[in-house]
C-alpha positions as CSV (number, residue, x, y, z in Angstrom):
1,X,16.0,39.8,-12.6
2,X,18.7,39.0,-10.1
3,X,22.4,39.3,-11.1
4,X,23.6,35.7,-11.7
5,X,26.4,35.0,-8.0
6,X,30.1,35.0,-9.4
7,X,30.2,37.7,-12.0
8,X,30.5,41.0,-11.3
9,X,33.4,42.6,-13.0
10,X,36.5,43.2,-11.2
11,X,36.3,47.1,-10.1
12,X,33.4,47.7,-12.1
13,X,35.2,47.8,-15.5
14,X,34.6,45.8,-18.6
15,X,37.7,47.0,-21.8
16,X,35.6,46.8,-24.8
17,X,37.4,46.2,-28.3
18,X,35.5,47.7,-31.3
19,X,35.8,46.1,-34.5
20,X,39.4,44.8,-34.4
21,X,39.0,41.3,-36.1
22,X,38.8,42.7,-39.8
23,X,39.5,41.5,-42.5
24,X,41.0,44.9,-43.7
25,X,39.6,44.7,-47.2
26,X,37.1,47.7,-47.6
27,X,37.3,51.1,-48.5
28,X,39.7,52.9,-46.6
29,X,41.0,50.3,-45.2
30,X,44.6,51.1,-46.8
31,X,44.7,54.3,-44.2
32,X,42.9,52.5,-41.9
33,X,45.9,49.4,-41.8
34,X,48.4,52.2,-41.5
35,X,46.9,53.5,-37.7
36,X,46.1,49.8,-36.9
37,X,49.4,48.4,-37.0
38,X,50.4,51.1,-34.6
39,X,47.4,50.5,-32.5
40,X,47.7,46.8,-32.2
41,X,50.5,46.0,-29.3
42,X,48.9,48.8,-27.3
43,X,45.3,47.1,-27.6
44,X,47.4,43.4,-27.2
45,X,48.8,45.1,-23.7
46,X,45.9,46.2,-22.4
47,X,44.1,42.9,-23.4
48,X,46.5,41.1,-21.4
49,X,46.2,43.4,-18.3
50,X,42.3,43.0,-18.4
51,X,42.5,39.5,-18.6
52,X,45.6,39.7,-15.5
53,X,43.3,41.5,-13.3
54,X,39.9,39.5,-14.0
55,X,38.4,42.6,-16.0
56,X,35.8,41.0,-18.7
57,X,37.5,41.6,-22.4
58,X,34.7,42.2,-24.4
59,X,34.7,42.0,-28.7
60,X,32.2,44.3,-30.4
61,X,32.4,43.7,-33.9
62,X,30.8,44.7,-36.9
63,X,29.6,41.3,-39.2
64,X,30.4,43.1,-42.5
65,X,27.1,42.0,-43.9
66,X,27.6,38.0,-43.7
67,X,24.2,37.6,-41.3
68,X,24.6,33.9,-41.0
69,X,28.2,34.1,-39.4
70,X,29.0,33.8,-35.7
71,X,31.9,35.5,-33.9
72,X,34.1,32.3,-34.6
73,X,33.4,32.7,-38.6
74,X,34.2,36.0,-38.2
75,X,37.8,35.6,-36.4
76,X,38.9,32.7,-38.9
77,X,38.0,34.7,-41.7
78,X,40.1,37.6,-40.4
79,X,42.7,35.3,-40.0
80,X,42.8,34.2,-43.2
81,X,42.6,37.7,-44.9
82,X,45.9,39.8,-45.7
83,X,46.3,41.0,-42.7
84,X,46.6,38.3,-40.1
85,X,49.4,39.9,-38.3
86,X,47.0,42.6,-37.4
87,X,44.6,39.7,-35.6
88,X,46.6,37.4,-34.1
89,X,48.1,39.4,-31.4
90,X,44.4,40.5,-30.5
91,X,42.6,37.1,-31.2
92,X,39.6,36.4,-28.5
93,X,40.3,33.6,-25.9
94,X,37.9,31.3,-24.4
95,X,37.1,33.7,-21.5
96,X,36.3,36.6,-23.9
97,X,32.8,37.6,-24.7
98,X,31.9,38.5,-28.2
99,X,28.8,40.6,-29.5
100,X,27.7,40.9,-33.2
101,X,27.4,44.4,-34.4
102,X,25.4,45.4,-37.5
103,X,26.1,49.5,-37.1
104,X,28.3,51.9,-35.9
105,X,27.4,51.7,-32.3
106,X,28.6,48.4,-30.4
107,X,25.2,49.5,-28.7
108,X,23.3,49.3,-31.3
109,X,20.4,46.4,-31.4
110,X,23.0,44.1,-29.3
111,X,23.0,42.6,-26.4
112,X,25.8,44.9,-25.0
113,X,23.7,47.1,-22.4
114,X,22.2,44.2,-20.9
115,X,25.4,41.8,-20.8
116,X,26.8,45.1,-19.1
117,X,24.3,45.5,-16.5
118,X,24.4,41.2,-16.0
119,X,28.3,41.7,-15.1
120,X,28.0,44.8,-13.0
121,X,29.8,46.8,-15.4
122,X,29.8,50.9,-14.3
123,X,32.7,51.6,-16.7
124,X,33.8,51.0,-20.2
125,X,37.4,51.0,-21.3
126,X,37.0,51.7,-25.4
127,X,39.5,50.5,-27.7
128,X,39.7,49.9,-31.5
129,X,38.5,51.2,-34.8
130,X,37.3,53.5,-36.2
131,X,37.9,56.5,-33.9
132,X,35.9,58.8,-35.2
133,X,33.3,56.5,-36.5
134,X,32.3,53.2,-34.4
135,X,33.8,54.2,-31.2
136,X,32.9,57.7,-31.2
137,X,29.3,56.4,-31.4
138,X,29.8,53.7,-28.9
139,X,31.1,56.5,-26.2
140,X,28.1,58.4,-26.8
141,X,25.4,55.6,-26.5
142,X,27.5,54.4,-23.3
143,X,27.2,58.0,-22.0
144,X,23.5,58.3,-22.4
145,X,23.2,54.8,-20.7
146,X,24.8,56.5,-17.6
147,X,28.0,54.5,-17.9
148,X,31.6,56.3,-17.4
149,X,33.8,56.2,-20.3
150,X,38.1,55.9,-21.0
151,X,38.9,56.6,-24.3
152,X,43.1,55.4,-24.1
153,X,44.1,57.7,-27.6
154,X,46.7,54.9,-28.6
155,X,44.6,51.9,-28.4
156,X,42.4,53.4,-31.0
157,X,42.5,53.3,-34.7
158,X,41.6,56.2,-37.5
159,X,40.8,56.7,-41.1
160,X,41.3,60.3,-40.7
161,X,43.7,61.5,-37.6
162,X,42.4,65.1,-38.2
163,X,38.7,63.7,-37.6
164,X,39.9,61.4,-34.7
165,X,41.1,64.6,-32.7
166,X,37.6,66.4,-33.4
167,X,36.1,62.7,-31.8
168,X,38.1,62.4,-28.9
169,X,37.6,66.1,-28.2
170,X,33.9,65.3,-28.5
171,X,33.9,62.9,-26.4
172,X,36.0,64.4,-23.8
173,X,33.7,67.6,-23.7
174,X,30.2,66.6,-24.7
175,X,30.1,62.7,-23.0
176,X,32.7,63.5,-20.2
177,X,35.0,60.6,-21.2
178,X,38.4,60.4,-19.5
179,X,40.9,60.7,-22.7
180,X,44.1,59.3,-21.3
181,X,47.3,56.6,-22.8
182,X,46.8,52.9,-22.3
183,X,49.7,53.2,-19.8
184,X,47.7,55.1,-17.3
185,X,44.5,53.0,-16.9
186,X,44.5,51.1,-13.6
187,X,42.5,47.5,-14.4
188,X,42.6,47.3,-10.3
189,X,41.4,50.3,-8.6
190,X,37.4,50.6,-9.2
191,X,36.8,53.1,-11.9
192,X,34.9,56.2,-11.2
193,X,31.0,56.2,-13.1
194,X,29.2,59.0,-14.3
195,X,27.4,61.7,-12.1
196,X,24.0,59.9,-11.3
197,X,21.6,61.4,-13.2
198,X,18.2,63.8,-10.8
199,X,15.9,61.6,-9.4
C-alpha cells in the first residue's frame, strides 16, 4: 500500500510522548511526580517546537486497565486527577495523534509501527515516563524495527534515577540511540536513521 500524498513527516521525525497523561495515582507514583514536574516544561518545549516545525507529536499512552476508554477519556480523567498541573501544559491538540498502549512498549500490539511507516517516519524523538521502564522498551522495539532513536535525558521521567542512568546507557550502547538535552535536537534538519540493515 501506497503512502497516502500530504503526509510525510517533516525531516523524517515524528517526537513520541510516552505515558504522560496520568493520572499519577499508582505505586510509585509519589517518586515518579517528583521527576515529572521537572520533566514537564522541557517535554511542553519540545511539543511546541514539533508542532512549529510540522513534526507529527505523537501520544503513546498506557490505558491503565480501563479497555473501554478512548484517548479523550483518558486525558479528562488525567485532568481531573491530583495532578492536573502535570497535564495541562502537555495536553494533546487536535493535530496530535494518540495510540492506546496496554504494555510497556508503545510498540506493543499498537498501531505505532504502521502509523510510522504511513507518515514516513525514519526517526523517533522519545520523551516521557518511565525511563527505565516504558521508554527503555520503546527504544528497543524502535531499534529492531530499523528506526533511529533520540533519547533527550531531560524530557524523560524516572522512578529510580540510578536505573534511568543504567537505561539510557543501554540504549546509548546496545540500540545506538543518540542520548542528548532537549535543547540540542534540531525539529528542521532531517534526522539521521539507523545503519540499513545486509541485504
Amino acid at each position: 500500500m501506497d503512502r497516502p500524498t500530504g503526509t510525510t513527516a517533516t525531516a523524517g521525525l515524528a517526537l513520541v510522548v510516552i505515558d504522560m497523561i496520568n493520572t499519577y495515582e499508582h505505586e510509585d507514583a509519589e517518586l515518579l511526580v517528583r521527576s515529572a514536574e521537572r520533566v514537564v516544561p522541557v517535554v511542553a518545549e519540545l511539543i511546541g517546537r514539533a508542532r512549529s516545525a510540522d513534526v507529527p507529536v505523537i501520544y503513546a499512552n498506557d490505558n491503565f486497565g480501563l479497555w473501554r476508554s478512548h484517548h479523550g477519556e483518558l486525558v479528562d480523567a488525567a485532568l481531573s486527577g491530583p495532578h492536573a498541573d502535570l497535564i495541562k501544559p502537555i495536553t494533546p491538540d487536535d493535530e496530535s495523534l494518540f495510540v492506546v498502549k496496554a504494555r510497556h512498549s508503545a510498540f506493543y500490539e499498537t498501531p505505532l509501527s504502521y502509523l510510522l511507516w504511513r507518515l514516513d517516519v525514519r526517526h523517533v524523538v522519545l520523551s516521557g515516563q518511565v525511563t527505565e521502564q516504558c521508554v527503555l522498551y520503546s527504544a528497543l522495539d524502535a531499534h529492531i524495527r530499523h528506526l533511529g532513536v533520540t533519547v533527550p535525558r531531560d524530557a524523560v521521567a524516572s522512578i529510580h534515577p540510578r536505573l534511568e542512568s543504567a537505561a539510557l546507557e543501554m540504549m546509548e550502547r546496545n540500540m545506538g540511540a543518540r542520548i542528548t538535552t532537549a535543547k540540542e535536537i534540531d525539529f528542521v534538519r532531517p534526522a539521521a536513521g539507523p545503519t540499513p540493515p545486509p541485504s
